[in-house]
C-alpha positions as CSV (number, residue, x, y, z in Angstrom):
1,X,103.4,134.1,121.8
2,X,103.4,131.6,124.1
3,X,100.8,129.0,122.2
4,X,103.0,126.6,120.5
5,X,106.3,125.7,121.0
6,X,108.8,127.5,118.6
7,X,112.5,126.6,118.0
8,X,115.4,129.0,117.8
9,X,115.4,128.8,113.7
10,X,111.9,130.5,113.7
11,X,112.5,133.0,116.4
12,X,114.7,133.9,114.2
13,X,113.1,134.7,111.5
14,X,110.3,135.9,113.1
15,X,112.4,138.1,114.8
16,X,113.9,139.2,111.1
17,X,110.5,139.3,109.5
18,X,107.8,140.0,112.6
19,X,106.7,143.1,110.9
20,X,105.8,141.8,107.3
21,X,103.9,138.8,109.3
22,X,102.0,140.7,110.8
23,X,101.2,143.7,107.9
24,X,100.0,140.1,105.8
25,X,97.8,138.4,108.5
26,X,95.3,141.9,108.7
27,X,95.1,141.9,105.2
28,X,91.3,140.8,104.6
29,X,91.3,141.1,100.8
30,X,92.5,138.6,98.2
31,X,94.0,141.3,95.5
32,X,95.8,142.9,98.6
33,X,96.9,139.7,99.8
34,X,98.3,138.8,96.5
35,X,99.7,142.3,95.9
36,X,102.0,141.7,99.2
37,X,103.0,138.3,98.2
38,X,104.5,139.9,95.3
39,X,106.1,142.8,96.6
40,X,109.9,141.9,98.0
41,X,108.6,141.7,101.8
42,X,106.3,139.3,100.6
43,X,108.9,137.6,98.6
44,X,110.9,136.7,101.9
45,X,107.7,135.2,103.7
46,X,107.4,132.5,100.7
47,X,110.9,131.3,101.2
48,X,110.5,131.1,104.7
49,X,107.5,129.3,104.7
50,X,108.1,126.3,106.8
51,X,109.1,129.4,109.5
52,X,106.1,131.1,108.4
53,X,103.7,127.9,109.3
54,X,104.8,127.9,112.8
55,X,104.6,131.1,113.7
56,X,100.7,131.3,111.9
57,X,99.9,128.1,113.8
58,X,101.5,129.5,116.8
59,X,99.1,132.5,116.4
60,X,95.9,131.1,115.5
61,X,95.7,128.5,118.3
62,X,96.1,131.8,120.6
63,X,93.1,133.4,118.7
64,X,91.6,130.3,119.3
65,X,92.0,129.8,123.1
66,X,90.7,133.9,123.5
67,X,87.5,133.3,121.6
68,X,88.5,135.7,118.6
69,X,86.6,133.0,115.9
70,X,85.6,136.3,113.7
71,X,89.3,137.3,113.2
72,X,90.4,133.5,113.2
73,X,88.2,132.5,110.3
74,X,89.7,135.8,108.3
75,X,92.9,135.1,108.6
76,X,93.1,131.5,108.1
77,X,91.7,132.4,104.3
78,X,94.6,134.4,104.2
79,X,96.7,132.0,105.2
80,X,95.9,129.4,102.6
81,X,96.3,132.0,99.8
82,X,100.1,132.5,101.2
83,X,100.3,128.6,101.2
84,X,99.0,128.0,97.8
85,X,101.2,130.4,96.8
86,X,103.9,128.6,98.6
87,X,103.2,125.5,96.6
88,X,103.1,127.6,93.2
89,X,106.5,128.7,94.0
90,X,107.7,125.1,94.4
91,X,106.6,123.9,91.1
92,X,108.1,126.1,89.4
93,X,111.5,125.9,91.1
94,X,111.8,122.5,90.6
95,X,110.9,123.1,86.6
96,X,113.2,126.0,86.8
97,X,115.7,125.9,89.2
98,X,117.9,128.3,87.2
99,X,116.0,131.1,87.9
100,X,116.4,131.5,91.3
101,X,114.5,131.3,94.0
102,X,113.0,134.8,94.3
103,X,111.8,134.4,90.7
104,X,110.3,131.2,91.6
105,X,108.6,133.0,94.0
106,X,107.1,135.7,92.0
107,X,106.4,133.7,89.6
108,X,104.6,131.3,91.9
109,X,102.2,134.4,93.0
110,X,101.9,134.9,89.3
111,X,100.0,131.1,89.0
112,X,97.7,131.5,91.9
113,X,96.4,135.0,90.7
114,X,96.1,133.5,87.5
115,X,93.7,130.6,88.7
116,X,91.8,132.6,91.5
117,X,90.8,134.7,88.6
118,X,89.7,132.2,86.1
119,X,85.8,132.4,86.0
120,X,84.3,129.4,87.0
121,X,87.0,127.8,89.3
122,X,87.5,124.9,86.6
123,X,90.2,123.2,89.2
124,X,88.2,123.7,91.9
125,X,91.4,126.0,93.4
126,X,89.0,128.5,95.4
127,X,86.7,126.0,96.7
128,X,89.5,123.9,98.0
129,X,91.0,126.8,99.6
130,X,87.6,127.9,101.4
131,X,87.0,124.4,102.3
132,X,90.7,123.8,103.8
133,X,90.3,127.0,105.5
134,X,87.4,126.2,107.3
135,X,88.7,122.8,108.3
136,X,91.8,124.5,109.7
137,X,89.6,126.5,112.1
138,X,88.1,123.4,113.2
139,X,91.4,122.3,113.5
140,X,92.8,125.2,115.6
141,X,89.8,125.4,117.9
142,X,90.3,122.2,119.0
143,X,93.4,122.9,120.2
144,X,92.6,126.5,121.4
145,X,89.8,125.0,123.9
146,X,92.0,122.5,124.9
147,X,94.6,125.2,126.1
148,X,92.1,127.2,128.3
149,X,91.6,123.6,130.5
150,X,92.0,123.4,133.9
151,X,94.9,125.5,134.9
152,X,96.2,123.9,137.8
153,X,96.1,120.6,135.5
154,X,98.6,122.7,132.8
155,X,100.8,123.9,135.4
156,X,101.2,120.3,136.7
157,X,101.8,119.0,133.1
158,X,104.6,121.7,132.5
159,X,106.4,120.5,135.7
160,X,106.1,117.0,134.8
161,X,110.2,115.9,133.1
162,X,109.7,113.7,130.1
163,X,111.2,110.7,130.9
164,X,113.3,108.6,129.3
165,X,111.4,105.0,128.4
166,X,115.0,103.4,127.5
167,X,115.6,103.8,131.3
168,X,112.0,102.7,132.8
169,X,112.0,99.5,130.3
170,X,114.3,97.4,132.2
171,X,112.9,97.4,135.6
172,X,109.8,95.7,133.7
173,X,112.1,93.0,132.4
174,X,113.0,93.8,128.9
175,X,116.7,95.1,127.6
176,X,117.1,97.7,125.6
177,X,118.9,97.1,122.2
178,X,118.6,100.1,120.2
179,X,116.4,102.7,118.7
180,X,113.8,102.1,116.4
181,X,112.1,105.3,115.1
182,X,110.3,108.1,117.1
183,X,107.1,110.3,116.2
184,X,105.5,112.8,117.9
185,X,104.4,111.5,120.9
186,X,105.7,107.8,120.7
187,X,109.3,106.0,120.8
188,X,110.1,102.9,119.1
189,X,112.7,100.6,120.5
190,X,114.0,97.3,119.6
191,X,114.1,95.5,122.8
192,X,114.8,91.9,124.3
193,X,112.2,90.1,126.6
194,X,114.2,89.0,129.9
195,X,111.1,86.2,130.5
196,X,110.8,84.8,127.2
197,X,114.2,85.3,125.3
198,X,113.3,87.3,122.0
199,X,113.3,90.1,120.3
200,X,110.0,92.9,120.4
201,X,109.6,96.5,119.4
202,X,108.4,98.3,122.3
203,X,106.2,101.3,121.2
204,X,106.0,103.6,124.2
205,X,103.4,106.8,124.5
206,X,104.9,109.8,126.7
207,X,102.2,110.3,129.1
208,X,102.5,114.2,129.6
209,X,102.3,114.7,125.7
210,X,98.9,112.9,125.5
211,X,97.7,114.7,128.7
212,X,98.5,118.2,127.3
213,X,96.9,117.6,123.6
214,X,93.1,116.0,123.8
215,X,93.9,115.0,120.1
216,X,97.3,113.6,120.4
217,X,95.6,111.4,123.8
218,X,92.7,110.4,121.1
219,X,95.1,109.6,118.8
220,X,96.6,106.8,121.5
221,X,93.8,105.7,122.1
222,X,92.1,104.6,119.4
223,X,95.9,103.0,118.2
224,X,95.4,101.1,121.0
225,X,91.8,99.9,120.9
226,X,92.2,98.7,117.2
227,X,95.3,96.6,118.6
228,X,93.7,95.2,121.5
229,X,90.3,94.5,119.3
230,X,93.1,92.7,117.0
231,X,94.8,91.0,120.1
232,X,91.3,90.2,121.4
233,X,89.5,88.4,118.2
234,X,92.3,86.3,117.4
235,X,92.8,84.6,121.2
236,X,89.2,83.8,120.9
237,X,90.1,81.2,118.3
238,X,90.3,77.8,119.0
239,X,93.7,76.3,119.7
240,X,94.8,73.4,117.5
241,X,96.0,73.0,113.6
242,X,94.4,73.6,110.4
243,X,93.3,76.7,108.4
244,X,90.0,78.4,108.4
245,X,89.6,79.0,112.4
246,X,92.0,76.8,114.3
247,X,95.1,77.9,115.3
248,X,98.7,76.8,116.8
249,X,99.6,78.2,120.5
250,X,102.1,80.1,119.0
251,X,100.0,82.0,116.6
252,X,97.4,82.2,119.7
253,X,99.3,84.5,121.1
254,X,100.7,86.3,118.8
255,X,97.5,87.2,116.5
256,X,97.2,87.0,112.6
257,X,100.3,86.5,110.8
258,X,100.4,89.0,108.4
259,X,99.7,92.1,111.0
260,X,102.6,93.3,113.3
261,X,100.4,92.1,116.6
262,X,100.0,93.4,119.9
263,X,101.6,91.2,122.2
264,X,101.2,92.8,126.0
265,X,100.8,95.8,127.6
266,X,102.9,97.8,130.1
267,X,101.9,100.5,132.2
268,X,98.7,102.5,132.2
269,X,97.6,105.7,131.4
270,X,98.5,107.5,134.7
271,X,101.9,106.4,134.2
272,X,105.1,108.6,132.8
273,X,104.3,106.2,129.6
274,X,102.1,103.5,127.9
275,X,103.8,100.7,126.6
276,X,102.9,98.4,123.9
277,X,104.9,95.3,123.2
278,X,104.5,94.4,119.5
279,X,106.2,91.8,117.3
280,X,109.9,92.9,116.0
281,X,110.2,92.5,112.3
282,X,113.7,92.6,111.5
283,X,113.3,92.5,107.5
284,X,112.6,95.9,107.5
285,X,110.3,97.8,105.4
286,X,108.7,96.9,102.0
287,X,109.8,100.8,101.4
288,X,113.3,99.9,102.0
289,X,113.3,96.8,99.9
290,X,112.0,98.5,96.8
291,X,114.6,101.3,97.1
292,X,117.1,99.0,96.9
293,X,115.9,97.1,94.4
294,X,116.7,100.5,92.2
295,X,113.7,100.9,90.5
296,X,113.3,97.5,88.7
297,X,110.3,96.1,91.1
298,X,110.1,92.6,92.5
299,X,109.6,89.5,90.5
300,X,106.5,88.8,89.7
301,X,106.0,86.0,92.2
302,X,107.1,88.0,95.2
303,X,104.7,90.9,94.2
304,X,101.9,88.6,94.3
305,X,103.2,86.9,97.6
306,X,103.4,90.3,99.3
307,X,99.8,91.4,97.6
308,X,98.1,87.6,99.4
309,X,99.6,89.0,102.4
310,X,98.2,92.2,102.2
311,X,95.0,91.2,101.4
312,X,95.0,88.4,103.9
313,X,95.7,91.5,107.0
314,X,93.4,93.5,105.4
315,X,90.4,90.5,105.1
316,X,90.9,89.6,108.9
317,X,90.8,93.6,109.9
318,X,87.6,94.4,107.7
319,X,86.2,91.4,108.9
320,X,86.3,92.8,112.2
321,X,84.9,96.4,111.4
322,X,88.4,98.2,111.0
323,X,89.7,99.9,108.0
324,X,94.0,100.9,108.5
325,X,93.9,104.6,106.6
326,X,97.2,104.0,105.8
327,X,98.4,101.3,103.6
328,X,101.5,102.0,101.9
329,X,104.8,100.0,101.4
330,X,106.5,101.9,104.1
331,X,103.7,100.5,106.8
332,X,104.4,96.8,105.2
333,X,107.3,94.7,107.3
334,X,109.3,92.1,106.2
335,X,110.0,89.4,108.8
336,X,113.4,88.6,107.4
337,X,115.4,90.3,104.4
338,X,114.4,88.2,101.1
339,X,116.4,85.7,99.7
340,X,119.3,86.3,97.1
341,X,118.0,83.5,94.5
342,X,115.1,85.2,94.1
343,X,113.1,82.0,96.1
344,X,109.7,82.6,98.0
345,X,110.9,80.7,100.8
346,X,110.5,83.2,104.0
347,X,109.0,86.1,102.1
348,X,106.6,87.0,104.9
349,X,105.3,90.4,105.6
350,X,102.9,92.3,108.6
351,X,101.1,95.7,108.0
352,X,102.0,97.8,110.8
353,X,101.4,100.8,112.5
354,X,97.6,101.6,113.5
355,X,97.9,105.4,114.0
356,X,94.4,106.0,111.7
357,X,93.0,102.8,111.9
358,X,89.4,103.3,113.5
359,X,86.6,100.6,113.7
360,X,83.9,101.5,111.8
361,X,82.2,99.1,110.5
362,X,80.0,100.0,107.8
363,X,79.9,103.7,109.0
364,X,81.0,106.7,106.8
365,X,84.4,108.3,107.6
366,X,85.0,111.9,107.1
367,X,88.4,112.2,108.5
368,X,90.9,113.9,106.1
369,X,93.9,111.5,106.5
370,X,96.6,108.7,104.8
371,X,99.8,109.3,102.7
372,X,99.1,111.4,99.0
373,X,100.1,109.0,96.8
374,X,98.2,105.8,98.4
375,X,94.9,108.5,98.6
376,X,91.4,106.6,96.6
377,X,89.8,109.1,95.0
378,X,87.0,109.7,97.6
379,X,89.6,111.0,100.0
380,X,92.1,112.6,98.0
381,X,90.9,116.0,99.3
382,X,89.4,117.7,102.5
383,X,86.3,118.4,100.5
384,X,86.0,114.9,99.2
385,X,86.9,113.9,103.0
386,X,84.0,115.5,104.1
387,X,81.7,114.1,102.2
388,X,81.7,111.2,103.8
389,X,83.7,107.6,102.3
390,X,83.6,103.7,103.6
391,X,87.0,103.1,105.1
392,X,87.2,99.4,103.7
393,X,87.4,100.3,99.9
394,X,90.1,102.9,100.4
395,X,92.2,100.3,101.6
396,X,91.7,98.2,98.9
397,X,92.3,101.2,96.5
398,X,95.9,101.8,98.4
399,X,96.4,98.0,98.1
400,X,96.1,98.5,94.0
401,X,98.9,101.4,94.6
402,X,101.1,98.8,96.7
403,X,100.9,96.3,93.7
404,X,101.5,98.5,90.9
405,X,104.7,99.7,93.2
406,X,106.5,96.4,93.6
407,X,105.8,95.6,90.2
408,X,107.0,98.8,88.7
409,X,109.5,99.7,91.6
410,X,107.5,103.4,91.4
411,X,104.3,104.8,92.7
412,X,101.2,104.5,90.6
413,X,100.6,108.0,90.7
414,X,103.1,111.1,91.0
415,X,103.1,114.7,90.3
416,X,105.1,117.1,91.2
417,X,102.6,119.5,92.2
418,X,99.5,118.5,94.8
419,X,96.4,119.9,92.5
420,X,97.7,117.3,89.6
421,X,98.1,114.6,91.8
422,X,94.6,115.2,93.1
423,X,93.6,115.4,89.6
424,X,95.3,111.9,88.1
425,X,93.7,110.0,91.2
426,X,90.3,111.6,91.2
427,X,90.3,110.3,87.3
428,X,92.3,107.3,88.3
429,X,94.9,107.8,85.5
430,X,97.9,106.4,87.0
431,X,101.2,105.4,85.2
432,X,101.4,102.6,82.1
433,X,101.4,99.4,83.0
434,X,104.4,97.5,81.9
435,X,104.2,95.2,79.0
436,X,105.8,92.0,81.2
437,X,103.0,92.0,83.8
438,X,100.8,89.0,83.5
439,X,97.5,89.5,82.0
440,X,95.8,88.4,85.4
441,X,97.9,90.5,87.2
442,X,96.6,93.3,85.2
443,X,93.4,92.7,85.2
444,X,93.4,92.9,89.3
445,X,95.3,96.3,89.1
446,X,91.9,97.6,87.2
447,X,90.0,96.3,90.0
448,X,91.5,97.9,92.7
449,X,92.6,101.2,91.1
450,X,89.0,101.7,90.3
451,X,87.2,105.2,90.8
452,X,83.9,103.9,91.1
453,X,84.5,102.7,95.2
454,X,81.4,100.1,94.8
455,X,83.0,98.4,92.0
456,X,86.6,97.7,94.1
457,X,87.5,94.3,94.8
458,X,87.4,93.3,98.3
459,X,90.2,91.8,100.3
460,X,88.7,88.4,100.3
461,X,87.9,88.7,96.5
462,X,91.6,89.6,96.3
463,X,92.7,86.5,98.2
464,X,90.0,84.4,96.4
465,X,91.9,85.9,92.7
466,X,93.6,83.2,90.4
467,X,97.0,85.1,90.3
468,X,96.9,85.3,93.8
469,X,95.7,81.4,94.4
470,X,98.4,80.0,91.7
471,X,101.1,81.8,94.3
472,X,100.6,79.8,97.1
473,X,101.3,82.9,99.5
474,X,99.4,82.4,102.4
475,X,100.6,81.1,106.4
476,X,97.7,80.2,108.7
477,X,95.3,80.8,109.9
478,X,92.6,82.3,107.5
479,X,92.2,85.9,107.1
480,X,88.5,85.9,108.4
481,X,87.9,86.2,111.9
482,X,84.9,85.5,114.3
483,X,83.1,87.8,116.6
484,X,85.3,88.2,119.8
485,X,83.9,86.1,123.3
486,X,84.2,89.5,124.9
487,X,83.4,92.7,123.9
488,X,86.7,95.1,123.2
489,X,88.3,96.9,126.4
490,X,87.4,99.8,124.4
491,X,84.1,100.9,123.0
492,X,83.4,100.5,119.4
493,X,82.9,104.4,118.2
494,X,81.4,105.6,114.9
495,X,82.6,109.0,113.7
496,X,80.2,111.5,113.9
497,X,79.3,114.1,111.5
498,X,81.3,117.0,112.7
499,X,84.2,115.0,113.5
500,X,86.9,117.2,113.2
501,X,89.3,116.8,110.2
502,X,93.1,115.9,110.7
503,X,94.9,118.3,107.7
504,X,97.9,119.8,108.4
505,X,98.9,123.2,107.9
506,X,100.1,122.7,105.0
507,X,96.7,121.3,103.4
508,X,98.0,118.2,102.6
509,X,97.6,115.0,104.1
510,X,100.5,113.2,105.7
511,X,100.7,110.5,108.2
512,X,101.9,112.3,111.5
513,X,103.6,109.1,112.9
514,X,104.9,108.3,109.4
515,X,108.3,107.0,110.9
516,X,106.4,104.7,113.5
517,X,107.3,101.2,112.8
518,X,108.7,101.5,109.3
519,X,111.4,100.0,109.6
520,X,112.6,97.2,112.3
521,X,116.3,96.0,110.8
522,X,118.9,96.3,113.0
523,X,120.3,99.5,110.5
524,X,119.2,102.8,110.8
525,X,115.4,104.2,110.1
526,X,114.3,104.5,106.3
527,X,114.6,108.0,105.5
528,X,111.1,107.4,104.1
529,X,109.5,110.2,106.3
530,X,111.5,112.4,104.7
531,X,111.3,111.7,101.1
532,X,107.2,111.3,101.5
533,X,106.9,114.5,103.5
534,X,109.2,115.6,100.5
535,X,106.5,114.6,98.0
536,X,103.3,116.4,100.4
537,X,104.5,119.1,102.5
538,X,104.2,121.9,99.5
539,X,106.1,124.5,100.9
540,X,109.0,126.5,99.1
541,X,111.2,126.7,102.0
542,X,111.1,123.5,103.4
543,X,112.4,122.6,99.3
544,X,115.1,125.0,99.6
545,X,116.1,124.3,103.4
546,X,116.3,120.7,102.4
């Protein structure tokens, strides 16, 4: 089709299955729609639905790019029905996986007809679906204009090789040591500074990738401006010792101590790729820890250590206008592996990886993004999304998540189907709280997994909490920071009102450089990126292809 890049594994299938693909995207009607999903042909398109995806994105970014908006906004309805049904399908697989998967299948249709007809929309299930359908058309557009750009610009883009940064990085004075993750449009490697004898994690930005996709280049960009407002504020402290504003040359340079800091810059943006240097954490991820703790959650010392922390990154960030989008354990570094003994001593952890970190200040968001399970109830859906939300107070409901998690050693809230998910967060009913967790500790977990957004405990409050202060958890310098000497290198920007909203295909949101940074030991990546796009991505045949 020529729009998106497919691999072999869909050709195939689409090859197998081209016919029912297209008698299902004409289909304008719901009953019919449903009708098909039913029937056997039907049947195969849910259990290919990760092939299925592609080839609908594939096709509606095409539509796009030739101005056919009518036929665009028809099918994408369609589309979300066949996706819903998808997710149906799923959850009753993994309740019944003795029956089969083309039972689960039917049976999956079976649920979705069964709440599209219930009078009223009680769960809100057609409304969502209109709503994500819309935003997917937004969504698709976006990319469609991009594609009808300057041609000569496209051609030249296609020609350009992707280079390898492992081999670029040395002639700028830093040895490769080993991979650290990869996303979309980024590598991560664990490097060694030639000048200055240690260790960094070199985040490097293909060029042509950026060029080709506005978004992905947006993406970048503002990555990099909340890293260089970061890198910015903090060198405008004072040197010297001493909390509360002055700070040691070391930590100078380096930034705040709890964020995974921007420490130079290598190339520019009409080079093969952007560089950034950032601290290397070898600990690895808070993710990683918990897993192998088994379950059983950290003492209750270290979870408050690691909540100061938190709050302390999060205090200096909202102080400067920027809320992260994406606090989670997995986006939480340790800068060495805890002790054995259970002891304090060099418990020290950074929140990484900026992907939707945005400064805005006291503006409204509206941008559909974040990791499920860490979502605050004012963002837990496209439609809430786009209501508008203050970025600082779904941090500090994601930080309430983190805590319950290293207490518990399990997420807050699960469910093994997306609408109940969306439905224990929206009423903030996450799991019981274990008899053994101090009373104070308990009483901040109310604060911060709080509904009402205006009633959420800041970071500072956080910081400024008696379980918090009786932990001793902090490293200078303070968590507040002053108004830079300089304005950014970067314009502030405030989302605007029509500010497009990043859902995936699959309606549900997911961190699209999830792996980025998770994990910085010298071992292999956390196979978090799995197991959380596990938990989203509700799609039958990704489950079964698993």
């Amino acid at each position: 089709m020529g729009a998106q890049p497919i691999d072999d594994e869909v050709r195939a299938f689409v090859a197998m299955h081209e016919k029912s693909l297209q008698a299902y995207a004409v289909l304008k009607d719901e009953t019919k729609q449903l009708e098909y999903l039913a029937s056997s042909r039907g049947v195969s398109l849910l259990e290919g639905i990760s092939s299925v995806e592609a080839w609908f994105l594939a096709r509606h970014i095409l539509m796009a790019a030739q101005g056919k908006k009518k036929a665009l906004e028809v099918e994408s309805r369609g589309y979300f029905v066949l996706g819903a049904a998808a997710d149906a399908a799923k959850h009753h697989y993994l309740r019944n996986p003795a029956d089969g998967i083309e039972a689960a299948a039917r049976e999956g249709v079976q649920m979705l007809a069964s709440g599209l007809r219930t009078k009223g929309d009680p769960t809100g299930l057609r409304k969502t679906l209109g709503l994500r359908a819309q935003q997917w058309v937004v969504l698709v557009t976006q990319r469609g204009e991009a594609r009808t750009g300057s041609v000569r610009q496209q051609q030249l883009l296609a020609r350009k090789p992707k280079s390898d940064p492992a081999r670029l990085l040395p002639s700028l004075g830093y040895v490769v040591l080993g991979p650290i993750a990869a996303g979309a449009f980024s590598t991560i490697l664990k490097c060694r500074s030639t000048a200055k004898a240690r260790e960094v994690a070199i985040k490097s930005f293909d060029g042509a990738t950026c060029a080709r996709d506005p978004a992905v280049g947006d993406a970048r960009d503002r990555e990099l401006q909340v890293l260089r407002r970061l890198r910015m504020a903090h060198k405008a402290r004072p040197a010297g010792g001493g909390v509360g504003g002055a700070i040691s040359e070391r930590s100078r340079e380096l930034g705040h101590p709890h964020v995974a800091n921007l420490i130079e810059e290598e190339g520019d943006l009409s080079s093969a790729h952007l560089h950034a240097v950032l601290e290397f954490c070898p600990g690895g991820s808070l993710h990683r820890h918990l897993h192998k703790l088994g379950g059983r959650g950290m003492p209750h010392s270290h979870a408050a250590a690691v909540t100061g922390q938190l709050a302390s990154a999060l205090a200096y960030l909202h102080s400067l206008g920027i809320a992260h989008g994406d606090v989670k354990p997995g986006n939480v570094l340790l800068m060495r592996p805890l002790a054995a003994n259970g002891s304090l001593d060099g418990l020290h952890i950074k929140l990484c990886d900026f992907g939707f970190a945005t400064i805005c200040g006291d503006a409204k968001l509206r941008t559909f993004c974040g990791t499920p399970a860490y979502l605050a109830p004012e963002i837990v859906t496209p439609a809430d999304a786009s209501r508008g939300y203050l970025g600082r107070p779904v941090d500090m409901w994601a930080v309430g998540c983190v805590l319950y998690e290293v207490l518990h050693g399990r997420r807050a809230f699960e469910a093994q189907q997306q609408f109940a998910l969306e439905n224990r967060i929206r009423l903030g009913t996450h799991q019981p709280v274990a008899a053994t967790v101090p009373n104070a500790a308990r009483a901040l977990l109310g604060e911060l997994i709080c509904v009402d957004s205006d009633s959420r405990r800041t970071a500072q409050q956080v910081i400024e909490s008696s379980w918090i202060q009786e932990a001793q958890v902090f490293e200078s310098p303070s968590s507040t920071a002053p108004a830079p000497s300089a304005p950014p290198t970067a314009p502030m920007s405030t989302p605007s009102n029509d500010e497009p909203v990043a859902v995936l295909p699959s309606s549900t949101p997911v961190s699209t450089e999830a792996v980025e940074l998770e994990d910085m030991s010298d071992a292999a990546p956390t196979d978090e990126k799995q197991e959380e796009q596990g938990q989203s991505k509700q799609w039958l045949g990704w489950l079964l292809s698993a």
